[in-house]
Biopython code that builds the backbone (N, CA, C, O; Angstrom):
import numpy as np
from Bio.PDB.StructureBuilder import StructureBuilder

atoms = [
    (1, "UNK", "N", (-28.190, 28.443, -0.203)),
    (1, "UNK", "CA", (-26.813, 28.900, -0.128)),
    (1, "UNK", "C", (-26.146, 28.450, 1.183)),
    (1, "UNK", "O", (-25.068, 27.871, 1.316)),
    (2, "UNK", "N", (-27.099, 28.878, 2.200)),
    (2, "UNK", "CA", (-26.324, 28.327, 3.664)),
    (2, "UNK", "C", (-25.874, 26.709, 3.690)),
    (2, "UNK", "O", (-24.849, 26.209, 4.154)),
    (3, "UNK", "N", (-27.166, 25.991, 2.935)),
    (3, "UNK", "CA", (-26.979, 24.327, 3.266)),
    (3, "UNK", "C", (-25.753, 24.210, 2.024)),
    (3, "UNK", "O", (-24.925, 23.375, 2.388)),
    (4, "UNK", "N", (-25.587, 24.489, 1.388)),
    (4, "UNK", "CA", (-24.602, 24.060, 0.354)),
    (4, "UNK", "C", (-23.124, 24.235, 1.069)),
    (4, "UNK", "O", (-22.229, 23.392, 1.140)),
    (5, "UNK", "N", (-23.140, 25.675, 1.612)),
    (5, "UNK", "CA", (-21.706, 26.094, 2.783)),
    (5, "UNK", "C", (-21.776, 25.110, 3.431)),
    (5, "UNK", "O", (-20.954, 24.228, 3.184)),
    (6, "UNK", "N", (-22.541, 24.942, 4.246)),
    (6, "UNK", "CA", (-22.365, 23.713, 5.609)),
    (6, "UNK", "C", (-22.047, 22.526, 4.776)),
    (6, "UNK", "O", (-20.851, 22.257, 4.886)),
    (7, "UNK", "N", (-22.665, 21.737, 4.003)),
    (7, "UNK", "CA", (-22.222, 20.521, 3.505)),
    (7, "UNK", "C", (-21.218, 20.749, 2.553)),
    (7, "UNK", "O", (-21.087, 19.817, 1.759)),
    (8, "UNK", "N", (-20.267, 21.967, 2.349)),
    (8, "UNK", "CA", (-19.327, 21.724, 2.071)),
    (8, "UNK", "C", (-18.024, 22.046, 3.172)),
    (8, "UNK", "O", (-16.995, 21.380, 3.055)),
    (9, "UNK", "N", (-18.091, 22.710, 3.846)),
    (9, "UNK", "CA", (-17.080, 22.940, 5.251)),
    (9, "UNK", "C", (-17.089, 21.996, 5.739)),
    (9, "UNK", "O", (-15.960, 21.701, 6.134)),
    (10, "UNK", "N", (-18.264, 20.841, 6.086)),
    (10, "UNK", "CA", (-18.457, 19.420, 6.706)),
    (10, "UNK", "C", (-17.321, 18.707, 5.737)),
    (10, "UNK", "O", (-16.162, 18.372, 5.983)),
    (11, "UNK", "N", (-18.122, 18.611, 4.533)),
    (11, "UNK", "CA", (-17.165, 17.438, 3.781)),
    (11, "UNK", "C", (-15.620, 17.295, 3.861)),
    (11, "UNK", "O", (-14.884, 16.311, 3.793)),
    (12, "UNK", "N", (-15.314, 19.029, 4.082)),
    (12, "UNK", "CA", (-13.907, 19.298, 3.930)),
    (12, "UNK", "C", (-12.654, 19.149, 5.004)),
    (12, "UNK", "O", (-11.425, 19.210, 4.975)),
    (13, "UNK", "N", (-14.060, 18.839, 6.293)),
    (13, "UNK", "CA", (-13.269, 18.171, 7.479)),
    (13, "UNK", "C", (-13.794, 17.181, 7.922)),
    (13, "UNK", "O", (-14.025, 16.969, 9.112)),
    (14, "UNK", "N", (-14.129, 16.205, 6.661)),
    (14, "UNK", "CA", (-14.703, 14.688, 7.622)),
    (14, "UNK", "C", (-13.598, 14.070, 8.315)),
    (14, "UNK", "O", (-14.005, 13.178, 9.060)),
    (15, "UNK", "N", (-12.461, 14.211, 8.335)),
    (15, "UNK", "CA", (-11.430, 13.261, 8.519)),
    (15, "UNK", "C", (-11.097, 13.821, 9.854)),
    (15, "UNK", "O", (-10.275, 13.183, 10.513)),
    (16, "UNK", "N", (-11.586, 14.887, 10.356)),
    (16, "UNK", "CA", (-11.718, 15.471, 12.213)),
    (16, "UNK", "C", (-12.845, 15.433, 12.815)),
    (16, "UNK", "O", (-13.209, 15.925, 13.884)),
    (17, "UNK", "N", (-13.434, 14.737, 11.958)),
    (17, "UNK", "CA", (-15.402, 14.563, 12.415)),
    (17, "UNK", "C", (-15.248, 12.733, 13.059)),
    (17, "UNK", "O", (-15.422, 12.010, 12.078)),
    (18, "UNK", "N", (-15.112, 12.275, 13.736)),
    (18, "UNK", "CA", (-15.719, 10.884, 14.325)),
    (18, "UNK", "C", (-16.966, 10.337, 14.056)),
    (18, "UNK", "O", (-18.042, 10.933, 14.118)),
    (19, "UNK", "N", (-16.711, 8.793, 13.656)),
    (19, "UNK", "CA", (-18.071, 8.895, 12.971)),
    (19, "UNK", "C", (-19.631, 8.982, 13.736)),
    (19, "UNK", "O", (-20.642, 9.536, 13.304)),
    (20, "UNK", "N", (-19.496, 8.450, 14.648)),
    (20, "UNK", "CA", (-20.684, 9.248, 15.649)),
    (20, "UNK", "C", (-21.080, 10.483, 15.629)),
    (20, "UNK", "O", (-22.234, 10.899, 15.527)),
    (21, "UNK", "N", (-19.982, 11.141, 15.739)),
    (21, "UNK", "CA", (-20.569, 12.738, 15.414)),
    (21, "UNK", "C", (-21.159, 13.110, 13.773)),
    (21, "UNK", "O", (-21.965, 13.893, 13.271)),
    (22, "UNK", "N", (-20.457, 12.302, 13.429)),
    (22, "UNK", "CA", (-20.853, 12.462, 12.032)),
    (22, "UNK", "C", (-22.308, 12.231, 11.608)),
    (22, "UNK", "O", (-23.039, 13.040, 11.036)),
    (23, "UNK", "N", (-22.668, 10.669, 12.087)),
    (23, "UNK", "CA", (-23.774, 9.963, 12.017)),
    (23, "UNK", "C", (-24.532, 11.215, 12.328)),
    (23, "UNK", "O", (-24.986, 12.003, 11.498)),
    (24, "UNK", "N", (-24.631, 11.314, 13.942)),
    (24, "UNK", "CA", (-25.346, 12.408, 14.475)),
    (24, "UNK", "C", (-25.813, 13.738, 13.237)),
    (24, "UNK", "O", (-26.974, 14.081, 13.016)),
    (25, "UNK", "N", (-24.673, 14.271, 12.617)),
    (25, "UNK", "CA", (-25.354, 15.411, 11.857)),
    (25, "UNK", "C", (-25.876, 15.049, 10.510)),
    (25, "UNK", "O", (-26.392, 15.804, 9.687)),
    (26, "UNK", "N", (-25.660, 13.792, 10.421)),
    (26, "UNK", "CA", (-26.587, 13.301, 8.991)),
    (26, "UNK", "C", (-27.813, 13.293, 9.677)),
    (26, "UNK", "O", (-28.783, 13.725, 9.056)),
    (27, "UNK", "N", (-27.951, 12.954, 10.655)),
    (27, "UNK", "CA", (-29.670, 12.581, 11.102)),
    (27, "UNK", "C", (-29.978, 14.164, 11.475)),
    (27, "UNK", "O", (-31.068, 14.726, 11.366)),
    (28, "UNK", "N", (-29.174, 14.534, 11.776)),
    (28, "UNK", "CA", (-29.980, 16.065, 11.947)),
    (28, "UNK", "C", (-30.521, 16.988, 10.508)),
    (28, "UNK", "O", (-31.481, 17.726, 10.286)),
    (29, "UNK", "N", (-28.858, 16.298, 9.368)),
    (29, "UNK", "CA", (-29.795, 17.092, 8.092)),
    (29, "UNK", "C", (-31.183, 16.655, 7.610)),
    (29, "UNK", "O", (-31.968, 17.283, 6.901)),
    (30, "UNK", "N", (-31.336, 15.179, 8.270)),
    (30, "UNK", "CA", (-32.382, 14.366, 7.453)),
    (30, "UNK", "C", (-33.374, 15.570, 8.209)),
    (30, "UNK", "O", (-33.845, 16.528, 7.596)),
    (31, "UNK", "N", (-33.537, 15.354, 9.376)),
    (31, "UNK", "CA", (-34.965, 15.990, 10.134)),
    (31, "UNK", "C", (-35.182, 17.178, 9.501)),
    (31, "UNK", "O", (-36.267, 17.523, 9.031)),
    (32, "UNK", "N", (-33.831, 18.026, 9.473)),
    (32, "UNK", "CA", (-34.569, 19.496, 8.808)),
    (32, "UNK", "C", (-34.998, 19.484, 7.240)),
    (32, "UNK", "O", (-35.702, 20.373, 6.762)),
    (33, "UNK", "N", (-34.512, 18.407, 6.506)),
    (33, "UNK", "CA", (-34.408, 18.166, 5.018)),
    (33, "UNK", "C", (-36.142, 17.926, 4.998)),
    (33, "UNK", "O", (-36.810, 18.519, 4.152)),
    (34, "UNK", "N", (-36.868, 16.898, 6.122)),
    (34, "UNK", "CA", (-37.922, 16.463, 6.524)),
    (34, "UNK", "C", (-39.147, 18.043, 6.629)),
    (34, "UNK", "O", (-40.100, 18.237, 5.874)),
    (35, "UNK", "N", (-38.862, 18.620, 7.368)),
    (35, "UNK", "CA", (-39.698, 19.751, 7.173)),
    (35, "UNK", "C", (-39.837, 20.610, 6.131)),
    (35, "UNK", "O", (-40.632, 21.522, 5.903)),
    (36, "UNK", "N", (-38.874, 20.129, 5.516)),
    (36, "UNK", "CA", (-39.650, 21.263, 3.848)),
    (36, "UNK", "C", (-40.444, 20.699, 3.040)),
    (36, "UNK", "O", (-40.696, 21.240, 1.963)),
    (37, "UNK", "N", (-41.072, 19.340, 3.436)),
    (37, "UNK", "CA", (-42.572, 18.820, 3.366)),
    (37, "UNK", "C", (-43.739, 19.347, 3.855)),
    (37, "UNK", "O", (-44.827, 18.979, 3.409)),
    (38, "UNK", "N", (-43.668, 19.912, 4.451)),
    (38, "UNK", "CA", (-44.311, 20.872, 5.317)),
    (38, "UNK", "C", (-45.213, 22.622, 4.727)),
    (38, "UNK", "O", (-44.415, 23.536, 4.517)),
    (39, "UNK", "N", (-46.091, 22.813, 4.602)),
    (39, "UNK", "CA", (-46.278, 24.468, 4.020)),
    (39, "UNK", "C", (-46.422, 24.893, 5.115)),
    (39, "UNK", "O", (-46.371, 26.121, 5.058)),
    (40, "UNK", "N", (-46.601, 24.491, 6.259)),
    (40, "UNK", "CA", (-46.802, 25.659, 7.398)),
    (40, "UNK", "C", (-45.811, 26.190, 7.453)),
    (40, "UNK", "O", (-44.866, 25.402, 7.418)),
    (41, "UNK", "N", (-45.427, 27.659, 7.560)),
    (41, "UNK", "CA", (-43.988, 28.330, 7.694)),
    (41, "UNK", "C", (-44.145, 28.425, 9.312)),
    (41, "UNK", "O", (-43.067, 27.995, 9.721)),
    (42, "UNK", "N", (-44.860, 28.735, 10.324)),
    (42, "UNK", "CA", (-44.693, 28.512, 11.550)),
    (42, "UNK", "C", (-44.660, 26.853, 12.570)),
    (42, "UNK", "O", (-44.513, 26.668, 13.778)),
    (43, "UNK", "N", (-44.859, 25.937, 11.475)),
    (43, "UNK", "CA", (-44.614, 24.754, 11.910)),
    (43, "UNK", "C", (-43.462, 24.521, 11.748)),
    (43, "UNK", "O", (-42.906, 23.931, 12.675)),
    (44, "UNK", "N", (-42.592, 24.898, 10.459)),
    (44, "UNK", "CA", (-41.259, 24.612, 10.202)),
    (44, "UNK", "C", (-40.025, 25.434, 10.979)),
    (44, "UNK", "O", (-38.986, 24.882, 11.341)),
    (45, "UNK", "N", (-40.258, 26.534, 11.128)),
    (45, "UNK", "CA", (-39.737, 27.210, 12.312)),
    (45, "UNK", "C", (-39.784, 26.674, 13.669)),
    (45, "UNK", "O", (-38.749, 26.631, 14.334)),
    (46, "UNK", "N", (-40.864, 26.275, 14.123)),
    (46, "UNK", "CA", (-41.017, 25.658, 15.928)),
    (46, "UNK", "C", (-40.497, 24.528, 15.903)),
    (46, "UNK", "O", (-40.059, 24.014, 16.932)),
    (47, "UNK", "N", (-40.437, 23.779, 14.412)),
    (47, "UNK", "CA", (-39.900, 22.004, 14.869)),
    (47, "UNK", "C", (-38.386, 22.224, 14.501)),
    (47, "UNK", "O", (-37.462, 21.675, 15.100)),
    (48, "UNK", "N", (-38.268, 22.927, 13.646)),
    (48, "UNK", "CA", (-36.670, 23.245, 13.454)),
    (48, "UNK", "C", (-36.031, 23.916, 14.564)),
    (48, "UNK", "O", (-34.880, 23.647, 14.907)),
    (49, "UNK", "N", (-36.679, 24.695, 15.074)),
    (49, "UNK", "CA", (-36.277, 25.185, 16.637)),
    (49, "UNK", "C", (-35.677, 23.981, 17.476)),
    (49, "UNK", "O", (-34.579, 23.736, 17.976)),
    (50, "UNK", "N", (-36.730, 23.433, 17.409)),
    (50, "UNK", "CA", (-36.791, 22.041, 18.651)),
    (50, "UNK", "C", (-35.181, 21.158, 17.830)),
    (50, "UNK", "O", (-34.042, 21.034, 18.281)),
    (51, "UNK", "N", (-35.682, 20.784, 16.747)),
    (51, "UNK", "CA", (-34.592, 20.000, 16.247)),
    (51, "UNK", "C", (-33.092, 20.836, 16.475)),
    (51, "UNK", "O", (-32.061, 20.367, 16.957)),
    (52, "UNK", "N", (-33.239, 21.698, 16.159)),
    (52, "UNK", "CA", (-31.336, 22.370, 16.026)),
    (52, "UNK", "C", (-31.255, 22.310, 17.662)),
    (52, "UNK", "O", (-30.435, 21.579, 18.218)),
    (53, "UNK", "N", (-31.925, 22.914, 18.192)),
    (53, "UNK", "CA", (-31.547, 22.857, 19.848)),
    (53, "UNK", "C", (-31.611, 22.139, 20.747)),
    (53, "UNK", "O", (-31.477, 22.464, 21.927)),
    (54, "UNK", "N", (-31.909, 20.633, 20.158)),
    (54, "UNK", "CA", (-31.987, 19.275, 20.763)),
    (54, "UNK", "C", (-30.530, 18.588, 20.305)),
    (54, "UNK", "O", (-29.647, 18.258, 21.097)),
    (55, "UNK", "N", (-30.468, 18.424, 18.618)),
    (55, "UNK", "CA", (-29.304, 18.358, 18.605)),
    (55, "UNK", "C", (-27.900, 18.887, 18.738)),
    (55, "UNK", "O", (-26.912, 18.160, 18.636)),
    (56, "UNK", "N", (-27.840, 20.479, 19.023)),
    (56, "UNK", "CA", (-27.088, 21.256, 19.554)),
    (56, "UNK", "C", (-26.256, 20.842, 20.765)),
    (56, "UNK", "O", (-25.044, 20.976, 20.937)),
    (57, "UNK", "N", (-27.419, 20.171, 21.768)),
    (57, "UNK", "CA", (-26.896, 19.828, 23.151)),
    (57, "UNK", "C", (-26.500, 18.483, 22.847)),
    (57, "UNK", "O", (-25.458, 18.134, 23.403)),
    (58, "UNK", "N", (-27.317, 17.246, 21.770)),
    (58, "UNK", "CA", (-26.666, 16.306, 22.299)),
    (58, "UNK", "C", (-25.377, 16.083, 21.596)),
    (58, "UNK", "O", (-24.779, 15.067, 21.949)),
    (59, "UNK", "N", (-24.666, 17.010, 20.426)),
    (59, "UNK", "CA", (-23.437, 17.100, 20.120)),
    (59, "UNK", "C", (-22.674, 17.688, 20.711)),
    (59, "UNK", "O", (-21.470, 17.469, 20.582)),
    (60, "UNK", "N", (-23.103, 18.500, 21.435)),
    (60, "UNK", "CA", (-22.116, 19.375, 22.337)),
    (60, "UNK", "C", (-21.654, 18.288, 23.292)),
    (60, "UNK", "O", (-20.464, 18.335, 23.602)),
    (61, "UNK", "N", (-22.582, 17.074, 23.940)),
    (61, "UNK", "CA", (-22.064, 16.280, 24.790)),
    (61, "UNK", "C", (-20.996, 15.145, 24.068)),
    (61, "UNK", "O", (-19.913, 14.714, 24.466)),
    (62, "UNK", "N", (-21.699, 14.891, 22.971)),
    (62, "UNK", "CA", (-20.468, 13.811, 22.284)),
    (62, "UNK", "C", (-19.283, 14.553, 22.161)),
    (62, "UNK", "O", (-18.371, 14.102, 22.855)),
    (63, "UNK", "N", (-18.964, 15.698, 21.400)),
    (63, "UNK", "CA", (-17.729, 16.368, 21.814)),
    (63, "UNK", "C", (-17.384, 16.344, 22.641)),
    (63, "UNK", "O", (-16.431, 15.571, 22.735)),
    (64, "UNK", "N", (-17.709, 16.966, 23.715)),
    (64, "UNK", "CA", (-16.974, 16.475, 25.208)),
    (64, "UNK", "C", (-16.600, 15.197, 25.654)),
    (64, "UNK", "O", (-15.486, 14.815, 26.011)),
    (65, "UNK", "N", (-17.804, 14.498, 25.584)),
    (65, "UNK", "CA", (-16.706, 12.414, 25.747)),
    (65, "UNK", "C", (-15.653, 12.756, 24.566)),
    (65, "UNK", "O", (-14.555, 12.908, 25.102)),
    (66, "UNK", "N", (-15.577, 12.908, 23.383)),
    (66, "UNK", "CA", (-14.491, 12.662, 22.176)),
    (66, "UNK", "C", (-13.416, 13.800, 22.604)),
    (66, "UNK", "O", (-12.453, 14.071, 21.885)),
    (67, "UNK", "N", (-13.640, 14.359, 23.687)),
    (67, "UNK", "CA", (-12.549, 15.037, 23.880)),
    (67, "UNK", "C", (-11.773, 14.830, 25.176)),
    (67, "UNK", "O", (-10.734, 15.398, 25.512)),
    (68, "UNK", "N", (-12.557, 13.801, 25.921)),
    (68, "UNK", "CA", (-12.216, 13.341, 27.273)),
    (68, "UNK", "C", (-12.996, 15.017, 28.099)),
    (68, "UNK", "O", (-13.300, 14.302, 29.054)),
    (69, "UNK", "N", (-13.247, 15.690, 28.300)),
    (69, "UNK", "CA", (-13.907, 16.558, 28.754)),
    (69, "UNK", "C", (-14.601, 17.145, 29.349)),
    (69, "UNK", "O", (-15.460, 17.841, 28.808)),
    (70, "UNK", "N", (-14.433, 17.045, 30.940)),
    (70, "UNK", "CA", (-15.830, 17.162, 32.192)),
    (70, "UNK", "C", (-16.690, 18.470, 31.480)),
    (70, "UNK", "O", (-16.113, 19.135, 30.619)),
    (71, "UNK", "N", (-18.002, 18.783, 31.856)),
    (71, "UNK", "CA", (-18.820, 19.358, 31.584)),
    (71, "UNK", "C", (-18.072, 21.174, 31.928)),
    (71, "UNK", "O", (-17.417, 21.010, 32.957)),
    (72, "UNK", "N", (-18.017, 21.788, 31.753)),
    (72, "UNK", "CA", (-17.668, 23.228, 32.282)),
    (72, "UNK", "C", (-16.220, 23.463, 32.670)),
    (72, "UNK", "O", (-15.764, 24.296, 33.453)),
    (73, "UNK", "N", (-15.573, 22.500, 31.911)),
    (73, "UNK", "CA", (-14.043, 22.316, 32.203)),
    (73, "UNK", "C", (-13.465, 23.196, 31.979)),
    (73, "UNK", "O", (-12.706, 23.588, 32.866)),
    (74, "UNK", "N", (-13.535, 24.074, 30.482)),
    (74, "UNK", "CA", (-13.315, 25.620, 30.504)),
    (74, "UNK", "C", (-13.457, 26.342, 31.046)),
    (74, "UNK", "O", (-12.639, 27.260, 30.989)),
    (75, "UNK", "N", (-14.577, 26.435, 31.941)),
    (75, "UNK", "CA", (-15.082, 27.715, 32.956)),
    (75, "UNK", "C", (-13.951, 27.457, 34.133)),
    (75, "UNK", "O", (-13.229, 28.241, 34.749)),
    (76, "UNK", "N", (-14.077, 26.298, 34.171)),
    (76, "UNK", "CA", (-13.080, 26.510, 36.226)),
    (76, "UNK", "C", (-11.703, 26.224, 35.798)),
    (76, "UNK", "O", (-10.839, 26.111, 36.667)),
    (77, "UNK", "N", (-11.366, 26.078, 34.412)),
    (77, "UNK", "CA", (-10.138, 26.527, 34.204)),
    (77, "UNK", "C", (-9.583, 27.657, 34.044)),
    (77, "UNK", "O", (-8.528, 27.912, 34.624)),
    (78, "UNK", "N", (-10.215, 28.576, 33.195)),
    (78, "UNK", "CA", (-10.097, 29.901, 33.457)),
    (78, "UNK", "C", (-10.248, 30.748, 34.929)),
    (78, "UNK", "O", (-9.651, 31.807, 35.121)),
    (79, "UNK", "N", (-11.112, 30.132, 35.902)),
    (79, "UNK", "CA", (-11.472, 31.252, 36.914)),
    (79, "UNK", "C", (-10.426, 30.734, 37.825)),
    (79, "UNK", "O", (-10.091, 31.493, 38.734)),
    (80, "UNK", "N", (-9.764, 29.404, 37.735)),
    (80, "UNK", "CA", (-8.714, 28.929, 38.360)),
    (80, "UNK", "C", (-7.473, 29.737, 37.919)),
    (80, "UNK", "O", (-6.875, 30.392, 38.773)),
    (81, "UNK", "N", (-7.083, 29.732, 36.740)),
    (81, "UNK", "CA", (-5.952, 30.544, 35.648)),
    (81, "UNK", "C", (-6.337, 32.407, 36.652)),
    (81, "UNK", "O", (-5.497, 33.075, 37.254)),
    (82, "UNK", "N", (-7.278, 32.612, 36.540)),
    (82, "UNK", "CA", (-7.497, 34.175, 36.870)),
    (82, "UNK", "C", (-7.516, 34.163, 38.359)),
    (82, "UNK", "O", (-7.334, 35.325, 38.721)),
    (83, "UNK", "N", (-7.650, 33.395, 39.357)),
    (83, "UNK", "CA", (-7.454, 32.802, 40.767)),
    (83, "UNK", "C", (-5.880, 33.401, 40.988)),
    (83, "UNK", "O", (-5.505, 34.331, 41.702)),
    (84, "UNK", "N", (-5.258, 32.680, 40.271)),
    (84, "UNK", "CA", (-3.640, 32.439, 40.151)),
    (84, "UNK", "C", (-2.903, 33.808, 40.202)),
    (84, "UNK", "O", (-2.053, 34.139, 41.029)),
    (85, "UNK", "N", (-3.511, 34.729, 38.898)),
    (85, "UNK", "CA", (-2.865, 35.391, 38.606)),
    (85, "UNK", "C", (-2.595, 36.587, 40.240)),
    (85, "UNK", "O", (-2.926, 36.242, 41.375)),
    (86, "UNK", "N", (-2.084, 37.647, 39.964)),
    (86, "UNK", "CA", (-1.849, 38.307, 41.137)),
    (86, "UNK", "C", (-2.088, 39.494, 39.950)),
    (86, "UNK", "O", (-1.828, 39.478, 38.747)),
    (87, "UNK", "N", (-2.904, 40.884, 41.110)),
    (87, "UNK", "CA", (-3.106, 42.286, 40.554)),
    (87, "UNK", "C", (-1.953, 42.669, 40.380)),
    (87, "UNK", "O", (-1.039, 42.151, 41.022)),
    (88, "UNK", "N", (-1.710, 43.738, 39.406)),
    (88, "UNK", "CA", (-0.719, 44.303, 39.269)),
    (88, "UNK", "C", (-0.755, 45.898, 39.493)),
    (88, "UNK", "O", (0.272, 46.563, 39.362)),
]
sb = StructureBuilder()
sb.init_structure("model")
sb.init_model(0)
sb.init_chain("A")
sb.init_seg("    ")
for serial, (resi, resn, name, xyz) in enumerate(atoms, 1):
    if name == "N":
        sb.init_residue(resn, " ", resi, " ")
    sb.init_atom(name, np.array(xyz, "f"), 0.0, 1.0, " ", f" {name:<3s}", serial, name[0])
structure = sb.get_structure()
């Protein structure tokens, strides 16, 4: 049920997806598609671990280049924005 949602919310915004990023989450479905070869249920959990949270970070970084985007640009914009403001 979950993979059917995701590959359909994906499909429904390929046209805001770049294809790098895109590429990127086809190879990520392949890897997890890859472990349900697998009967160990604690092998498929630890490598799926590894996989979602490997590719987690390295999409989080392509978003940021595709967005022009220094690393933590949100954070010191806000504490800059809240810097600014004055107590009331």
């Amino acid at each position: 049920m979950a993979r059917k949602t995701f590959e359909r919310r994906l499909a429904s915004e390929t046209w805001l997806i770049p294809d790098d990023i895109r590429t990127r989450l086809d190879d990520l479905e392949y890897a997890l598609d890859k472990l349900d070869d697998h009967y160990d249920w604690n092998r498929i959990v630890t490598e799926g671990d590894k996989i979602v949270f490997e590719s987690t970070n390295e999409l989080r970084e392509m978003v940021r280049k595709d967005l022009l985007l220094r690393p933590n640009f949100l954070v010191r914009a806000y504490r800059k924005r809240k810097s600014q403001s004055s107590p009331v």
